[in-house]
N, C-alpha and C positions, 0 to 999 in steps of 0.2 A: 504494500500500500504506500502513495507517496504524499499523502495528504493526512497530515497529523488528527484529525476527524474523522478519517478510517482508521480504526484503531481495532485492538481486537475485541472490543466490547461490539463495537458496531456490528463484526464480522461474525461476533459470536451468536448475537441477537438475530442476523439473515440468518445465519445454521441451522438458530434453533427454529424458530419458522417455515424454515422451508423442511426440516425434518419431519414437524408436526403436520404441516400441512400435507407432507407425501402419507405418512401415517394416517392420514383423515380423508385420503384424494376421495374413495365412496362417500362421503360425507359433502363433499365438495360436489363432487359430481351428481348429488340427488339434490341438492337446491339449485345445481343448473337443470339441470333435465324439468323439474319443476317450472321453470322462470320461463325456457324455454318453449314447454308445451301450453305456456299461457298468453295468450294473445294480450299485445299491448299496443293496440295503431296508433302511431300519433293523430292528435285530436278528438281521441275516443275519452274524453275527462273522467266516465263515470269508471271506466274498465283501466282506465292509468292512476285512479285516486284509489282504489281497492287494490291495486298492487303495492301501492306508494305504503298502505295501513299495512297488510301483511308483510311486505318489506322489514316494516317497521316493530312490529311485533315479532318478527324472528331474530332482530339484533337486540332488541331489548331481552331476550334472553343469554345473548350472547355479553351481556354486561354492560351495552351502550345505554345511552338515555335519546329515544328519539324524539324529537318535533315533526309535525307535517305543518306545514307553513301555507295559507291559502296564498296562490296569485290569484287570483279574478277567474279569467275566463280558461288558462293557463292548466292548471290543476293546484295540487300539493306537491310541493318540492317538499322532500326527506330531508332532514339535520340530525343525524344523529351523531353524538359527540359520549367520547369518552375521555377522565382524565387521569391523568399520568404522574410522575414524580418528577420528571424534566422540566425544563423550560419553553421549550420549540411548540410550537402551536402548526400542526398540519393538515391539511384539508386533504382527504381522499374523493376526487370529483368522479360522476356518474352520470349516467341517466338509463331510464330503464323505456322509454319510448322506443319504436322501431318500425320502420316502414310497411310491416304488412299489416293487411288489413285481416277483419276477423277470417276466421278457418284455413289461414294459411298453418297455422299451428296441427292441427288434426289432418292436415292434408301430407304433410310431410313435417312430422315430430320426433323431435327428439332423438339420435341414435348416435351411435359410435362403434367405431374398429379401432381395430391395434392402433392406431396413431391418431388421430381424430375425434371429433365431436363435430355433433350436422345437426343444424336446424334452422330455425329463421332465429335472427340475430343471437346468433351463439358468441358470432365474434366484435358482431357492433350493438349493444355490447355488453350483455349478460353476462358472457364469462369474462370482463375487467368488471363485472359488481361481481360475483363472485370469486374475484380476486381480492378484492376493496374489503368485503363482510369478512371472508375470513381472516384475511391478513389482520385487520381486527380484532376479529376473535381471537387470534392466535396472541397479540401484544398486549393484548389485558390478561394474558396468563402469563405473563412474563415481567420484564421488572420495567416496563411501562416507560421506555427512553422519551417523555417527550410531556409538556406542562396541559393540552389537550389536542384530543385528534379529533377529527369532524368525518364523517363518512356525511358527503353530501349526494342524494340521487334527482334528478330532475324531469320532469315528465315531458319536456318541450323542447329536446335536444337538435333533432331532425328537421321541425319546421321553423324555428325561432328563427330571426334575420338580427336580432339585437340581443344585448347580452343576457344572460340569468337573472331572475327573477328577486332573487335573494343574493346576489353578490358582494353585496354590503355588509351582509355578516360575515364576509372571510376578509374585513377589513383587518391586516396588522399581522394577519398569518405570515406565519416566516417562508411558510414553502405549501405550493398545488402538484399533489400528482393529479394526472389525469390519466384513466383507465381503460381509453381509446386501446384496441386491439394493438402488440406489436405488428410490426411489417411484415412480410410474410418470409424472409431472410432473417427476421430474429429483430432486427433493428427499434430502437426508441426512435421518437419522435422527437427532436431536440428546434426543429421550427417548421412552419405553417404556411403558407400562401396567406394573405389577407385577401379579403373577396368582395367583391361590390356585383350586387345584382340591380341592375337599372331595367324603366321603358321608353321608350321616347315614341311622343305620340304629334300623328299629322294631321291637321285638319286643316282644308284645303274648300272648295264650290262645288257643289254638286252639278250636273248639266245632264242631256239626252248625249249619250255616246256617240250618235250617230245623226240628229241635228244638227245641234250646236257644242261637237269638239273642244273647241279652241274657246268656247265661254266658259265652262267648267276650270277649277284649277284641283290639279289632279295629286292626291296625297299620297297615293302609291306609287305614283315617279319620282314624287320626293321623299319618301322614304326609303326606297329601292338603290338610288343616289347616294342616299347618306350608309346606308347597308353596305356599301362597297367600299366608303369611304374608314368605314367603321372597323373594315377586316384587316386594314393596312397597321391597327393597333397589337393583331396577333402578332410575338416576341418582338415590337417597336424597341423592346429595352429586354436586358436578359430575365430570363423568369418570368414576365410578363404574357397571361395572355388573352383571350377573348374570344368566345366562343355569341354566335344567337343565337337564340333557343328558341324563338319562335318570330313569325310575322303573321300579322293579319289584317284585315280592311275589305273597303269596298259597301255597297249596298244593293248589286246586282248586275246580272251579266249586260244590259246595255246604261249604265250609268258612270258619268264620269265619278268616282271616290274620290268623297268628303273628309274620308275619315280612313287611318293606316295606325299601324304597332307595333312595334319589335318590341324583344324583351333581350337581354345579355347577359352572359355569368364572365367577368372581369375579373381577374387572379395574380397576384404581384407577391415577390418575394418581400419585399423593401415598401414599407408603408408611401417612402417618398415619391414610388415607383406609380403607385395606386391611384395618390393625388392625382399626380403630371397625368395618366391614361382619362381621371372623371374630368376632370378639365379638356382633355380633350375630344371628349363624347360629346361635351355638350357645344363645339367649336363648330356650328351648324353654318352650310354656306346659306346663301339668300335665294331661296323660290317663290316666286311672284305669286302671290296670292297662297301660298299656304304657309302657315306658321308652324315651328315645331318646338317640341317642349321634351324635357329629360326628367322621370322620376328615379330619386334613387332608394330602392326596394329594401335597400339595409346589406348587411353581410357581416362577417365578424375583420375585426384589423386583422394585420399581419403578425404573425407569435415569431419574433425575430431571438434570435440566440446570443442571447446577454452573454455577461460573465458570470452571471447566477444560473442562466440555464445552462453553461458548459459545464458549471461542476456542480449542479446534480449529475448531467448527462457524465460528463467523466466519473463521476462515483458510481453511477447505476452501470456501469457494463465494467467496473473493475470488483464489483459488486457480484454481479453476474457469474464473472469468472471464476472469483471464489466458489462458487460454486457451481462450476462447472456448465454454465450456463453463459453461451459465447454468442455477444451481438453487438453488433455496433448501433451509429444513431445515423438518421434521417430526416431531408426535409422532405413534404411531401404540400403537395395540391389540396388535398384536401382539408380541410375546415373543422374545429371542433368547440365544445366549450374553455378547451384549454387556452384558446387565442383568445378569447375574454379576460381570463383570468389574469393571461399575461400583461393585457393591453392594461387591466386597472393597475398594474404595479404590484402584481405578487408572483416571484419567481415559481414559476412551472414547467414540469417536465410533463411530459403527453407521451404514448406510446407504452404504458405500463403495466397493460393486459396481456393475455397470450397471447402467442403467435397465432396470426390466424390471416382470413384475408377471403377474396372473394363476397364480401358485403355488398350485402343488397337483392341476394342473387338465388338463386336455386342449390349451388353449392358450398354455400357459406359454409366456416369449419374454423376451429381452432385444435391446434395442438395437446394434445393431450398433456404432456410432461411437460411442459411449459407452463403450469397451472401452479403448482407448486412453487417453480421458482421463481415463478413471478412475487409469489406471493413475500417468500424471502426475497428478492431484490426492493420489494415494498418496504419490509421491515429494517431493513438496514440503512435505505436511503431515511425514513423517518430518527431514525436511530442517529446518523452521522449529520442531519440537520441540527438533532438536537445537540452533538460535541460540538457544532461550531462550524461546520462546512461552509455555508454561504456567509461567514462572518471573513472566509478569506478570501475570497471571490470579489470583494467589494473594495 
């Protein structure tokens, strides 16, 4: 170890969690298979606030003390906090939403072979909470490295454009894991893409197509225009990129269109990158008689790689290796509540579920023995926050 914060208490503390947790993996694995044969679609409040209670009810036996917090329309976000003898205050972040809708569960549930676990959101991302619960359970039987730990779960992971509903109570925490699946190479997530989802809308004169042409001012030429104009932003700058995800208009096959829409998913590594690209979405040239206007839909910032997220992330894979558990880190495109976390000013690492990958999909799957050390890489990173890790970093 070359960081006086890994020490062998730290190292001892991953051992012993990840011992117990392989000792317990059936234990482990019958609250995933559970979670997993339970349908949870985002925006379903009533069927994501009854997981958010039983959630809840299962770690309060485990020692924790939970809240279910209302947001509004949102659901209950889970708080369950446990305290410690330490000082480090850590939040283990979650969500338990997942894109399928009811009887995707019963249609294809739950199973496993020699390497594997398959279901719908086994690995986005029920098995990083069943990483999160037990890793948990496992440090409240132990000598509790840390002054309180928060297991937070969120019901609005997947459609949310703006941050967590309750992230103001992880104000002053020292350190965020986030439980986002590893890579599918083993890899942490050590930064993000920042994402802007926009529309840009045309409204333009309606006219007879085939009358009067040239009286009509036509919004689907000018949005069409700016559509091409708009692609010339994909890799404009490194990292950067831009995809449209849709277009639509028009009021009928002989009428000149009043009315035109595109939508976009916009992705930058470097917050500053994001800026420059939304400023130049909305750098619209001039079409005579139609006006055009840019909504911006929300997205999370960019989770850029401080010197607090390098050493977690260099403690987590020298963590790892201790125990025989070899991966490195990763930026990646995709989006989580961890780029929240970051952007309000609380170092986090993302990437700290199992290996797994294929999200979203029919073959989704996480690693089996990965499960385990995950769970020890969990405990240890909480462990060496609490000796002072990100106190050298700074």
């Amino acid at each position: 170890m070359t960081h006086p914060a890994l020490d062998d208490a730290v190292l001892a503390e991953a051992r012993r969690v990840h011992e117990a947790a392989s000792h317990d993996l059936d234990v482990v694995l019958a609250d995933l298979e559970t979670w997993v044969n339970t349908d949870t679609p985002g925006g379903d409040i009533s069927a994501l606030d009854r997981f958010a209670a039983e959630l809840g009810h299962l770690v309060e036996g485990h020692g924790l003390h939970p809240e279910l917090v209302p947001a509004g329309e949102r659901g209950l976000y889970l708080h369950a906090s446990l305290e410690g003898a330490g000082t480090a205050r850590v939040a283990l972040l979650c969500h338990h939403d997942t894109v399928f809708p009811h009887g995707t569960a019963a249609a294809r549930p739950f199973h496993r072979d020699a390497a594997c676990c398959y279901g719908p959101g086994v690995a986005d991302m029920k098995g990083g909470l069943a990483v999160a619960v037990h890793a948990a359970r496992l440090l409240a039987l132990g000598p509790r490295p840390f002054a309180r730990l928060e297991l937070v779960s969120v019901p609005d992971e997947e459609s949310r454009p703006t941050a967590p509903e309750t992230i103001d109570r992880l104000d002053g925490f020292d350190a965020v894991l986030c439980l986002e699946c590893g890579r599918p190479d083993g890899e942490i997530v050590s930064a993000r893409k920042g994402a802007m989802w926009f529309r840009v809308e045309a409204a333009g004169h309606p006219a007879h197509a085939g009358v009067e042409p040239d009286v009509g001012r036509n919004a689907i030429h000018a949005l069409a225009t700016e559509a091409i104009r708009l692609l010339g932003l994909h890799h404009a700058r490194v990292g950067l990129t831009l995809q449209l995800t849709s277009i639509t208009g028009g009021e009928g096959l002989n009428t000149v269109p009043s009315r035109a829409s595109l939508t976009g998913d916009m992705r930058a590594i470097m917050a500053a990158d994001l800026d420059w690209a939304i400023a130049e979405v909305a750098a619209f040239a001039r079409h005579d008689g139609v006006e055009l206007t840019v909504e911006d839909l929300g997205g999370p910032p960019a989770y850029e790689r401080t010197p607090d997220v390098a050493a977690l992330a260099e403690a987590a894979i020298l963590i790892g290796g201790a125990l025989g558990h070899v991966f490195g880190e990763a930026l990646t495109g995709g989006v989580s509540d961890g780029s929240w976390t970051a952007a309000h000013g609380l170092p986090t690492l993302d990437g700290l579920g199992p290996v797994g990958g294929l999200d979203h999909g029919p073959n989704e799957y996480v690693e089996t023995a990965t499960i385990p050390t995950r769970c020890g890489v969990v405990a240890g990173l909480v462990a060496a926050v609490d000796a002072g890790l990100l106190r050298g970093a700074r």
